[in-house]
PyMOL Python script that loads the backbone (N, CA, C, O; Angstrom):
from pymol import cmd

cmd.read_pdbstr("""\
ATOM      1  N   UNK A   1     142.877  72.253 101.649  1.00  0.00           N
ATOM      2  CA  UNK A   1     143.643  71.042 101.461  1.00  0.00           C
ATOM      3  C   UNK A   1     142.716  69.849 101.629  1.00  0.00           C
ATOM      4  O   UNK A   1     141.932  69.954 102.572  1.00  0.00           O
ATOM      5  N   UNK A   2     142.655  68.901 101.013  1.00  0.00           N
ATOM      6  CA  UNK A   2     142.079  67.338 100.579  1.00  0.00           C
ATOM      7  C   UNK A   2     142.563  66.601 101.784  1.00  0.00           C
ATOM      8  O   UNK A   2     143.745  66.264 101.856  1.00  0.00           O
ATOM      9  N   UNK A   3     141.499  66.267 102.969  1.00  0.00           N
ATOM     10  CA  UNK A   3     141.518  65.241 103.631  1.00  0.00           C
ATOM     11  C   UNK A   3     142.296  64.117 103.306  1.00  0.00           C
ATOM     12  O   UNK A   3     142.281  63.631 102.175  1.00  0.00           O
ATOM     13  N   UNK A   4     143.120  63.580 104.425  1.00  0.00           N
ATOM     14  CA  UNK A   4     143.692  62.284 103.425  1.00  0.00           C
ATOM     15  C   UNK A   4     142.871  61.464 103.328  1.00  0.00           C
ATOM     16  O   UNK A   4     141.936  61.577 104.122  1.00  0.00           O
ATOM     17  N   UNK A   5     142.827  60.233 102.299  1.00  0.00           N
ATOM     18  CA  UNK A   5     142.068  59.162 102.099  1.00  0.00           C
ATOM     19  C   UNK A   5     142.434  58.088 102.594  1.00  0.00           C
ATOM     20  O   UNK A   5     143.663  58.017 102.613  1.00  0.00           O
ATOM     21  N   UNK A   6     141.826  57.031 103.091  1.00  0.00           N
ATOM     22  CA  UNK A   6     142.260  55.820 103.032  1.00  0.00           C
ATOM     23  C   UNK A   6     142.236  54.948 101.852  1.00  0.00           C
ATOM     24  O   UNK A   6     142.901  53.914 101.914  1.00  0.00           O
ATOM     25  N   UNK A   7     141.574  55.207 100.786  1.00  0.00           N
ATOM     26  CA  UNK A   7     141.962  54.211  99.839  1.00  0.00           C
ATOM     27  C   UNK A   7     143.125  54.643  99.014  1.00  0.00           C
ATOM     28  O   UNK A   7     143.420  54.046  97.979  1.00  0.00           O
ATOM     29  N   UNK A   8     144.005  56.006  99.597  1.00  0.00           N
ATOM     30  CA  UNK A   8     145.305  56.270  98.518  1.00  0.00           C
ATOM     31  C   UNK A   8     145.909  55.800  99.479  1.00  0.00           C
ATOM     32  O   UNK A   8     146.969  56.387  99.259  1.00  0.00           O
ATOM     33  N   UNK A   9     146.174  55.039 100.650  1.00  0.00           N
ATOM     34  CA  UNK A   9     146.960  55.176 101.638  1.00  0.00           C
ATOM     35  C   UNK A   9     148.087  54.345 101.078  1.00  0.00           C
ATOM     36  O   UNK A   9     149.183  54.459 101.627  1.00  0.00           O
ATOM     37  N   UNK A  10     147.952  53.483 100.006  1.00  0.00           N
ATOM     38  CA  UNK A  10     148.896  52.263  99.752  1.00  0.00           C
ATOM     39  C   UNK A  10     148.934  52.238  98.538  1.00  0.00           C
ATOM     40  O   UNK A  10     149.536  51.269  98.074  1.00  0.00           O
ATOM     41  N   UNK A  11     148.292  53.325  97.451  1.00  0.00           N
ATOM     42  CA  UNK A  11     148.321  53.282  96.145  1.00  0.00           C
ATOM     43  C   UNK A  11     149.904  53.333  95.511  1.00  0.00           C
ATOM     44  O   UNK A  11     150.307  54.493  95.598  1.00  0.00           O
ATOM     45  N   UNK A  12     150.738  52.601  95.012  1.00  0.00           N
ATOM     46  CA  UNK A  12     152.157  52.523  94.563  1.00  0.00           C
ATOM     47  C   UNK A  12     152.072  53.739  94.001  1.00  0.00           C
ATOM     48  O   UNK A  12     152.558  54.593  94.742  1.00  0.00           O
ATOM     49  N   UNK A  13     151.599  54.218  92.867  1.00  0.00           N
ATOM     50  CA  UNK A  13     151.829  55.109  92.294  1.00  0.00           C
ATOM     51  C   UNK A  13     152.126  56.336  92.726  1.00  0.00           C
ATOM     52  O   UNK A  13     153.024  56.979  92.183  1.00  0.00           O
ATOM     53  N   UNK A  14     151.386  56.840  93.797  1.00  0.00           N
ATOM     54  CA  UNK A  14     151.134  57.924  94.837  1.00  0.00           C
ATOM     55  C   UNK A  14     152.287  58.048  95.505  1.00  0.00           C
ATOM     56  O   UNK A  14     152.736  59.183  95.665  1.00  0.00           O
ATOM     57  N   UNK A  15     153.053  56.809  96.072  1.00  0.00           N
ATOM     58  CA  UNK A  15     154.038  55.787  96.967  1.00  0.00           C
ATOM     59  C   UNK A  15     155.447  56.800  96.156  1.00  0.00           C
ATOM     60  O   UNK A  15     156.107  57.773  96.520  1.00  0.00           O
ATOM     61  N   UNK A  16     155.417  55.968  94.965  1.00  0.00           N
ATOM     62  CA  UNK A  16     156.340  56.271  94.199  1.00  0.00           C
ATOM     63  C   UNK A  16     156.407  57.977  93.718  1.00  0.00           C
ATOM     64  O   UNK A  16     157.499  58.539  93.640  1.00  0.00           O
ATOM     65  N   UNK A  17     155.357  58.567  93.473  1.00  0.00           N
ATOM     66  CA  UNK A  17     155.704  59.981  93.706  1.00  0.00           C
ATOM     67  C   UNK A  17     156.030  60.700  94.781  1.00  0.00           C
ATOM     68  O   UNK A  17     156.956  61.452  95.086  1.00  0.00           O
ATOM     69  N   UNK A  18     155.019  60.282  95.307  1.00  0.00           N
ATOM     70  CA  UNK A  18     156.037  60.675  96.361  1.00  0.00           C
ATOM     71  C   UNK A  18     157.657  60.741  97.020  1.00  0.00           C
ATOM     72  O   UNK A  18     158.378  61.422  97.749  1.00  0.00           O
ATOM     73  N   UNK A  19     157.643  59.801  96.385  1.00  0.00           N
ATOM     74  CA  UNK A  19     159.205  59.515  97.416  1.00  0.00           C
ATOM     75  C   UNK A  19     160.236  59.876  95.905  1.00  0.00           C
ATOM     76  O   UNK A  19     161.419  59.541  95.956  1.00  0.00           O
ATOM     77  N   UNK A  20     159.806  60.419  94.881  1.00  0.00           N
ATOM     78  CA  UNK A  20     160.381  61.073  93.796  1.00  0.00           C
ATOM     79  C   UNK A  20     160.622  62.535  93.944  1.00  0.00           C
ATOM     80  O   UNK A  20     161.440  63.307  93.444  1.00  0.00           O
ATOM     81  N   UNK A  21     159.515  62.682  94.905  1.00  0.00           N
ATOM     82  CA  UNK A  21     159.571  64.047  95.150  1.00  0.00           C
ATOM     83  C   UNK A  21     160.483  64.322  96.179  1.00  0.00           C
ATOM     84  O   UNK A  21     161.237  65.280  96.011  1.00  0.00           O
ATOM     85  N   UNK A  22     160.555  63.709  97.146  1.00  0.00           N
ATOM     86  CA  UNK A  22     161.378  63.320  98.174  1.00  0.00           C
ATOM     87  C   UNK A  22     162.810  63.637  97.592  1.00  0.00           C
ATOM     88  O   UNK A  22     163.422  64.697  97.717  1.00  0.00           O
ATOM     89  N   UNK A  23     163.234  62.450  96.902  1.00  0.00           N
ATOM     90  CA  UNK A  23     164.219  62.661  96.018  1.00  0.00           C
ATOM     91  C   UNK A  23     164.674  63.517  95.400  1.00  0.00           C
ATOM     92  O   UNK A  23     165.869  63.707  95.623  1.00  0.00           O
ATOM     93  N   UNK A  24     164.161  64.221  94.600  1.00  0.00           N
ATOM     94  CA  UNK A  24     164.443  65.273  93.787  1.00  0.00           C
ATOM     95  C   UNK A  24     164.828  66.587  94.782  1.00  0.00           C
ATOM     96  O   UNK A  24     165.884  67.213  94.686  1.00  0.00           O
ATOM     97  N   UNK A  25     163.689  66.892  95.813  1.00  0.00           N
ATOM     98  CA  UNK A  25     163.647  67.983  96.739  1.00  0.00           C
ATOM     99  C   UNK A  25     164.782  67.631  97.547  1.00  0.00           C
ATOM    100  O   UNK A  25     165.140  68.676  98.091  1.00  0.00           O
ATOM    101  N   UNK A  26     165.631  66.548  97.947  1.00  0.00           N
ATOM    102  CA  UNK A  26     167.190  66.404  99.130  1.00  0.00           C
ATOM    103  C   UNK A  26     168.184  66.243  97.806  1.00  0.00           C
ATOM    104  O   UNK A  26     169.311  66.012  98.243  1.00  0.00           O
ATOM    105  N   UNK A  27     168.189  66.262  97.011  1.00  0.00           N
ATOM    106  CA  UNK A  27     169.425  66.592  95.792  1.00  0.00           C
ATOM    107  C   UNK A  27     169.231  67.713  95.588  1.00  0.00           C
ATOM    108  O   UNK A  27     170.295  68.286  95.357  1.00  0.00           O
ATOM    109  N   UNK A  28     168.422  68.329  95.553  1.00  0.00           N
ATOM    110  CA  UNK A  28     168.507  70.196  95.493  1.00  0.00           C
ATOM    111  C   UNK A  28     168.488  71.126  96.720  1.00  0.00           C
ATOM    112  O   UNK A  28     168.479  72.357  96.685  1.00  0.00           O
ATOM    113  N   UNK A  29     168.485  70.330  97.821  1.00  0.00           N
ATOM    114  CA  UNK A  29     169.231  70.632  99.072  1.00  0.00           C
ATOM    115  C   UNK A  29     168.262  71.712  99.621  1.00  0.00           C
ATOM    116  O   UNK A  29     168.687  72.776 100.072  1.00  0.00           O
ATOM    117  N   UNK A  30     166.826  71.372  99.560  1.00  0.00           N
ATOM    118  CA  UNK A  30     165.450  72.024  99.213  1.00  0.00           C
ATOM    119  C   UNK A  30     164.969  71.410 100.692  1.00  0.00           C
ATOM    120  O   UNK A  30     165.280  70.244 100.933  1.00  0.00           O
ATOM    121  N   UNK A  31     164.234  72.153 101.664  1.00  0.00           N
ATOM    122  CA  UNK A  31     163.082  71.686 102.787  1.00  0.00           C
ATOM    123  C   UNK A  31     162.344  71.414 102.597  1.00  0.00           C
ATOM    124  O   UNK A  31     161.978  72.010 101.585  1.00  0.00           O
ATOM    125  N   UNK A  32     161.328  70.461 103.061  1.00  0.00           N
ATOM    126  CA  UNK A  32     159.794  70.548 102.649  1.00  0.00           C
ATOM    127  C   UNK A  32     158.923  71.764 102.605  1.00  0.00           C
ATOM    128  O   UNK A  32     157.857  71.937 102.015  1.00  0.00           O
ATOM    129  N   UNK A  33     159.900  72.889 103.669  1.00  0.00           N
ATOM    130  CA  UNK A  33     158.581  73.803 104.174  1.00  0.00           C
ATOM    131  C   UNK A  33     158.623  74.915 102.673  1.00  0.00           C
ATOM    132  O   UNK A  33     157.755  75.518 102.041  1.00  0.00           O
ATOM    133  N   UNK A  34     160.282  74.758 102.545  1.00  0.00           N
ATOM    134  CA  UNK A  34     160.647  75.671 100.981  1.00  0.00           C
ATOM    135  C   UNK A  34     159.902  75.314  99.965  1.00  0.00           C
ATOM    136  O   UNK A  34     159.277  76.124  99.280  1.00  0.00           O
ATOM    137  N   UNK A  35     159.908  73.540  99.707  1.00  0.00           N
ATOM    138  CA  UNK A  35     159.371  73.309  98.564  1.00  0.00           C
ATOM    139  C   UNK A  35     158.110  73.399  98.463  1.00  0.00           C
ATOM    140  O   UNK A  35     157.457  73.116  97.459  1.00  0.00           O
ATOM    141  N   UNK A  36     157.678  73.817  99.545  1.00  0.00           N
ATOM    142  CA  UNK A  36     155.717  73.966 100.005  1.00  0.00           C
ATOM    143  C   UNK A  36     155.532  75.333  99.448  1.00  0.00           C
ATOM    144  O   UNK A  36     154.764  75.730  98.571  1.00  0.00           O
ATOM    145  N   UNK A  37     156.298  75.875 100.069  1.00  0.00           N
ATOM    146  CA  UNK A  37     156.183  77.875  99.647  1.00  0.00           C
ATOM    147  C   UNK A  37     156.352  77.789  97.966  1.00  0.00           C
ATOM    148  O   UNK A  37     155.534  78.290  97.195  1.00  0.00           O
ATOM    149  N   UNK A  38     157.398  77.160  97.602  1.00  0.00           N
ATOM    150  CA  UNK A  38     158.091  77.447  96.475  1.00  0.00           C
ATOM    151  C   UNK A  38     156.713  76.820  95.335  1.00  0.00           C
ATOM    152  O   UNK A  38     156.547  77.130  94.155  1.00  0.00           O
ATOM    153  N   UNK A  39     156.250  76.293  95.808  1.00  0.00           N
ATOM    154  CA  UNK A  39     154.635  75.391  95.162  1.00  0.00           C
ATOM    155  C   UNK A  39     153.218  75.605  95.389  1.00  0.00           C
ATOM    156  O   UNK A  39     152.225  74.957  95.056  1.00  0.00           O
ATOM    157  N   UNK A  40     153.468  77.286  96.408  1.00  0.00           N
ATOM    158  CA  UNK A  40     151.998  77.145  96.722  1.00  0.00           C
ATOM    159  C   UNK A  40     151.304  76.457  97.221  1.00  0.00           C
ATOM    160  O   UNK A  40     150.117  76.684  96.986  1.00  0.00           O
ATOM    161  N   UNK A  41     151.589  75.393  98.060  1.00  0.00           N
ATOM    162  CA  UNK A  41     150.763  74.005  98.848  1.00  0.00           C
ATOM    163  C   UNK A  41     151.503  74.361 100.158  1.00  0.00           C
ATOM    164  O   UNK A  41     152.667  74.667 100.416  1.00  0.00           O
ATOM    165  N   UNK A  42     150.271  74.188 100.954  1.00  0.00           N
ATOM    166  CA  UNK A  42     150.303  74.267 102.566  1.00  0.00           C
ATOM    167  C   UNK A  42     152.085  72.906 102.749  1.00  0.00           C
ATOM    168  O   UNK A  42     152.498  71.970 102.065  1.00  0.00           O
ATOM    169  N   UNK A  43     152.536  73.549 103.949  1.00  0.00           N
ATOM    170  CA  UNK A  43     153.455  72.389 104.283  1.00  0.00           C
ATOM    171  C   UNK A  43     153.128  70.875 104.749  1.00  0.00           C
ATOM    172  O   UNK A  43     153.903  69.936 104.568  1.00  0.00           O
ATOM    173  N   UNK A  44     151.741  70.768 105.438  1.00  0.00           N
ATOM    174  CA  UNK A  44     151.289  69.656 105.910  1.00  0.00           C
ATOM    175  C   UNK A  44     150.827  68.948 104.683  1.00  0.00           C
ATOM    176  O   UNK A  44     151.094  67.747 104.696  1.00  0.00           O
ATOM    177  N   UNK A  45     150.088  69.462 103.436  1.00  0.00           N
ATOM    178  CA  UNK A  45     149.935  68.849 102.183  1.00  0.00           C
ATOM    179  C   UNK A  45     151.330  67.748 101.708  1.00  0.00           C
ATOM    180  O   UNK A  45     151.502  66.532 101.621  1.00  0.00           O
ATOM    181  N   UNK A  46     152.230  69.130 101.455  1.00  0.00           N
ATOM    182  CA  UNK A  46     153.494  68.494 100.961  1.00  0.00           C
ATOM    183  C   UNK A  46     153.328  67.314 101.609  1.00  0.00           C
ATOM    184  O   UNK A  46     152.951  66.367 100.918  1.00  0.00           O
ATOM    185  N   UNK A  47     153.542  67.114 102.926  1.00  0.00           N
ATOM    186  CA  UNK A  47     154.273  66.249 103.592  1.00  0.00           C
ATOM    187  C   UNK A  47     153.603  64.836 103.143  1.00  0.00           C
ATOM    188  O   UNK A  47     154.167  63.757 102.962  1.00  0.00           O
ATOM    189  N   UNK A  48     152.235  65.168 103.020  1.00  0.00           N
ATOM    190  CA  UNK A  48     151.218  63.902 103.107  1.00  0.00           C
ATOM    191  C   UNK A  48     151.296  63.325 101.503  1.00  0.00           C
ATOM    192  O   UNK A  48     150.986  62.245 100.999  1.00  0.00           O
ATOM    193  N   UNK A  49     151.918  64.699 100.906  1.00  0.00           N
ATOM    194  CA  UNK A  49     151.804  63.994  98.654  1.00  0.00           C
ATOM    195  C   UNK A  49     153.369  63.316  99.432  1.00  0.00           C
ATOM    196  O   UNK A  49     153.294  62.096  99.578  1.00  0.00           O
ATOM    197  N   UNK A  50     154.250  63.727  99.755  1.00  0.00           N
ATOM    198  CA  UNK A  50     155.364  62.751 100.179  1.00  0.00           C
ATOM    199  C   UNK A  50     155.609  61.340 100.631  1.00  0.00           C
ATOM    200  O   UNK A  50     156.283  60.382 100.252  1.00  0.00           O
ATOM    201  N   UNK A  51     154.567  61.691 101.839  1.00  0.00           N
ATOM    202  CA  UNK A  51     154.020  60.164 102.327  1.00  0.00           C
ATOM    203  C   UNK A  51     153.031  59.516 101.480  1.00  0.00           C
ATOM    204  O   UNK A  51     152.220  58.842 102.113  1.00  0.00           O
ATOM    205  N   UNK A  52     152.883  59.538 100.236  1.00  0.00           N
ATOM    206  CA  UNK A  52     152.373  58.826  99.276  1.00  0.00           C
ATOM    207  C   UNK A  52     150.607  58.563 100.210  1.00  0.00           C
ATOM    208  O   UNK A  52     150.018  57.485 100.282  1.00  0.00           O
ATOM    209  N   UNK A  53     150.144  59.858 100.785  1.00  0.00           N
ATOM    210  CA  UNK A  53     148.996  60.024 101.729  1.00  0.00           C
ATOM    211  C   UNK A  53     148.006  60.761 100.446  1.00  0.00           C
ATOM    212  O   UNK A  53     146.866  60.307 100.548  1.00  0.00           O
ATOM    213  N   UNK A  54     148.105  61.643  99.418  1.00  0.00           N
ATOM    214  CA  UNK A  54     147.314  62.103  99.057  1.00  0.00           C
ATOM    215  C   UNK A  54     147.295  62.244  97.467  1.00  0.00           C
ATOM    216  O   UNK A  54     148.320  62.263  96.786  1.00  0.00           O
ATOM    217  N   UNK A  55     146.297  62.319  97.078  1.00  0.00           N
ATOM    218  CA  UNK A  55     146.520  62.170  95.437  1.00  0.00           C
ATOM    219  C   UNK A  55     146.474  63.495  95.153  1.00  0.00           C
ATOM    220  O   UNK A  55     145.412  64.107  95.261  1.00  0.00           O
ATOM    221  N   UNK A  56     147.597  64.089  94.762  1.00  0.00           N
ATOM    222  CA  UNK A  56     147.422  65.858  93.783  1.00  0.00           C
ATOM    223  C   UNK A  56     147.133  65.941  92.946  1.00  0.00           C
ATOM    224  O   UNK A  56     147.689  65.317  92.042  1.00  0.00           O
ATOM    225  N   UNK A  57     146.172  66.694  92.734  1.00  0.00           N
ATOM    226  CA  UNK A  57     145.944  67.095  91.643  1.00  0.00           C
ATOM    227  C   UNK A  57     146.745  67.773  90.216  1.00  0.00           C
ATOM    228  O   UNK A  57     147.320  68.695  90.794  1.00  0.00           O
ATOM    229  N   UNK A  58     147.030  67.876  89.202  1.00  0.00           N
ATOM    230  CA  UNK A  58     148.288  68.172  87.837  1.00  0.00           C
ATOM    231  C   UNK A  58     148.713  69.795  88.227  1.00  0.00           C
ATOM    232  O   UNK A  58     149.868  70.221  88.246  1.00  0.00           O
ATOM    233  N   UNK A  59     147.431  70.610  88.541  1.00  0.00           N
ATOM    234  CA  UNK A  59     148.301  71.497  89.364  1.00  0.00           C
ATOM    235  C   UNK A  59     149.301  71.390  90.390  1.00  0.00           C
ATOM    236  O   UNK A  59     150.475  71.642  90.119  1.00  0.00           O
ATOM    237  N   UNK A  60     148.882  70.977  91.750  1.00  0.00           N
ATOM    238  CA  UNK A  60     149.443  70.883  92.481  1.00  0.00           C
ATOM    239  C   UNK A  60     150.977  69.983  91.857  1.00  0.00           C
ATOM    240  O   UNK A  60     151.963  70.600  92.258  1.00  0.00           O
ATOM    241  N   UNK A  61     151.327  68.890  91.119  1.00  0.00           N
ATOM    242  CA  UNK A  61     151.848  68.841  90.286  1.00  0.00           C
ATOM    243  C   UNK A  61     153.085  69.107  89.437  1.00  0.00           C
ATOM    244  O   UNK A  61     154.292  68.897  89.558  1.00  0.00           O
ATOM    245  N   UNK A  62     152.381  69.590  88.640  1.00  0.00           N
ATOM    246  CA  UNK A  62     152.846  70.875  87.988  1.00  0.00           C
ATOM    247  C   UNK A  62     153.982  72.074  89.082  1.00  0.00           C
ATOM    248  O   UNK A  62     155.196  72.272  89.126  1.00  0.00           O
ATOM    249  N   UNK A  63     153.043  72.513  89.665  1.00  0.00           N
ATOM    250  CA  UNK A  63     153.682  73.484  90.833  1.00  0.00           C
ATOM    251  C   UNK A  63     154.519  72.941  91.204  1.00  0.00           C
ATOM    252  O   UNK A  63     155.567  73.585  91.184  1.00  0.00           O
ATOM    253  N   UNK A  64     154.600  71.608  91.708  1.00  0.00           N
ATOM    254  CA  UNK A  64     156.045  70.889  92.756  1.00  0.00           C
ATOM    255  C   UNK A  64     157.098  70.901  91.943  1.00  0.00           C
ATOM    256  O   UNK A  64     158.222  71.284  92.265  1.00  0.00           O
ATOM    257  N   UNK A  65     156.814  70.545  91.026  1.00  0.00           N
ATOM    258  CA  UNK A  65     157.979  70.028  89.498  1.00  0.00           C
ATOM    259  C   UNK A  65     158.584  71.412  89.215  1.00  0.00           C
ATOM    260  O   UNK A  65     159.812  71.399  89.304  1.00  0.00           O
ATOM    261  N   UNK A  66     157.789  73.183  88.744  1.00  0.00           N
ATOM    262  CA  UNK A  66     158.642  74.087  88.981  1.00  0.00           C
ATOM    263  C   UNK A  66     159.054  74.425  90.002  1.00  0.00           C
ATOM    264  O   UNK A  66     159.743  75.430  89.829  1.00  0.00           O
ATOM    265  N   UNK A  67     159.022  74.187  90.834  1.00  0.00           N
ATOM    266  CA  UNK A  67     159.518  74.728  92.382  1.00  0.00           C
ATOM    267  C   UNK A  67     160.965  73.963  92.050  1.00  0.00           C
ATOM    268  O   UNK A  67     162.051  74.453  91.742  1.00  0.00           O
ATOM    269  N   UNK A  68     160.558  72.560  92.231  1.00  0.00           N
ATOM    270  CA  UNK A  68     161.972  71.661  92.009  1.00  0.00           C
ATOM    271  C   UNK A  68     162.347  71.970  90.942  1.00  0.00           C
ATOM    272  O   UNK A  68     162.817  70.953  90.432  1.00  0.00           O
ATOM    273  N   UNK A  69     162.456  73.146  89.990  1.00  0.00           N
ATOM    274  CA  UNK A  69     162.844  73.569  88.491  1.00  0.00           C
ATOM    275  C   UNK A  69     163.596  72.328  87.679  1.00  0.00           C
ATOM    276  O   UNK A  69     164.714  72.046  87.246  1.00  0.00           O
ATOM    277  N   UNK A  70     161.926  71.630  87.771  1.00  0.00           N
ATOM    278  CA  UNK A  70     162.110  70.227  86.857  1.00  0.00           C
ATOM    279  C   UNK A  70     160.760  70.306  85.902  1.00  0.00           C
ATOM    280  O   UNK A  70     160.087  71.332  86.001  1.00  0.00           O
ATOM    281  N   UNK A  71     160.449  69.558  85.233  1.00  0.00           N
ATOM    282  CA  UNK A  71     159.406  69.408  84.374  1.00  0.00           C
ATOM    283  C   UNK A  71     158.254  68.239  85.102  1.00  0.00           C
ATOM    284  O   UNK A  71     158.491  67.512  86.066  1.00  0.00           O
ATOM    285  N   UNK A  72     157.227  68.305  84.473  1.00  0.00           N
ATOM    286  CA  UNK A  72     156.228  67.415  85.277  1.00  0.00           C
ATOM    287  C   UNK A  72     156.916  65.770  84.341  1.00  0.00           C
ATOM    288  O   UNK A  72     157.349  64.769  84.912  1.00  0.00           O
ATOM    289  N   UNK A  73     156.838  65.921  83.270  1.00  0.00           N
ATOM    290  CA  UNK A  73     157.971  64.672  82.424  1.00  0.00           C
ATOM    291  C   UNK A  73     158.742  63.911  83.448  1.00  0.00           C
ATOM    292  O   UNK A  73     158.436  62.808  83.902  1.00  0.00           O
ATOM    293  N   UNK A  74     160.348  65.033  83.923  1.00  0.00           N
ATOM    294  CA  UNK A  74     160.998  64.430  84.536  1.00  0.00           C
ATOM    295  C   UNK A  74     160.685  63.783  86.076  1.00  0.00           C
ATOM    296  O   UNK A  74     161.113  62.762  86.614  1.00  0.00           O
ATOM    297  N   UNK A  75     159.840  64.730  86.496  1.00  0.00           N
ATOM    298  CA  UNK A  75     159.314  64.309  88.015  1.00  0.00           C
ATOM    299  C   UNK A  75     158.800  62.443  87.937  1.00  0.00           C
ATOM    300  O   UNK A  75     159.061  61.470  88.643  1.00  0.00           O
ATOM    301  N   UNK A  76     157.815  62.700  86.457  1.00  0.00           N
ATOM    302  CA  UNK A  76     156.228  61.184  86.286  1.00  0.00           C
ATOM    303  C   UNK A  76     157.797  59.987  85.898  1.00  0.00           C
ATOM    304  O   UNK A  76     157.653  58.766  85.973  1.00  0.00           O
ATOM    305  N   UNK A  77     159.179  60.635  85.505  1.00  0.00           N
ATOM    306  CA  UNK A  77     160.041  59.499  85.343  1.00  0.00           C
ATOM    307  C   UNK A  77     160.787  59.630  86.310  1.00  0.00           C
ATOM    308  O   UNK A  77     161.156  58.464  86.444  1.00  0.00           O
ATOM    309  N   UNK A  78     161.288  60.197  87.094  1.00  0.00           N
ATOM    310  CA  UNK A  78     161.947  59.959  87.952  1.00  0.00           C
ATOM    311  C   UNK A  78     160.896  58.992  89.167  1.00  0.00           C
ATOM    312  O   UNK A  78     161.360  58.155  89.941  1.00  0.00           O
ATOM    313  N   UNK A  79     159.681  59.311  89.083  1.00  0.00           N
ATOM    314  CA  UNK A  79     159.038  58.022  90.087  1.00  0.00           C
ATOM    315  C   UNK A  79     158.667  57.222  88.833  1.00  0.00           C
ATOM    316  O   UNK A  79     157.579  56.733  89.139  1.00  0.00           O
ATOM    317  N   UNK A  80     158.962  56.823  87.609  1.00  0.00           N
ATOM    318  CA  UNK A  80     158.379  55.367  87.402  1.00  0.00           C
ATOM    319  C   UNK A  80     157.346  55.177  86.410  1.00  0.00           C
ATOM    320  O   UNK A  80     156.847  54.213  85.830  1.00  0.00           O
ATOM    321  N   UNK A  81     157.155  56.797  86.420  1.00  0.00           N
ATOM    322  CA  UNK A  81     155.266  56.668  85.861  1.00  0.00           C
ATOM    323  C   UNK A  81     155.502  57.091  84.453  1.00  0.00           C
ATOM    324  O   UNK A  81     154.559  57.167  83.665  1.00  0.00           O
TER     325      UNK A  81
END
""", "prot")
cmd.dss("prot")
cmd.show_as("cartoon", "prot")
cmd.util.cbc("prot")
cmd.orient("prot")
């Protein structure tokens, strides 16, 4: 897992996925620790792409969006992007 950074610490974009993911994962009535398993990413990762702490990579991505059996499309619009 990717150290967090300080220069993503405040990046909007990151911000906003995060908290899309957020979103998406408490309307499907989903845990973090589920949607971690369900994605292959450690739970402390999740938490930190949540807290708009880390930039993922299109895998990592990718993976969250099927877990949340959404598309990477709907995820990049449901935050904005």
């Amino acid at each position: 897992m990717p150290a967090s950074s300080p220069r993503y610490a405040h990046d909007p974009s990151l911000i906003a996925l995060g908290q899309a993911i957020r979103r998406m994962r408490l309307a499907r009535n989903i845990s973090q620790e589920e949607l971690a398993h369900l994605g292959g990413i450690d739970r402390s990762y999740m938490s930190s792409i949540e807290r708009g702490q880390q930039n993922p990579g299109i895998l990592s991505i990718v993976n969250i969006a099927t877990a949340l059996q959404s598309s990477t499309e709907d995820l990049m619009r449901e935050a904005g992007l």
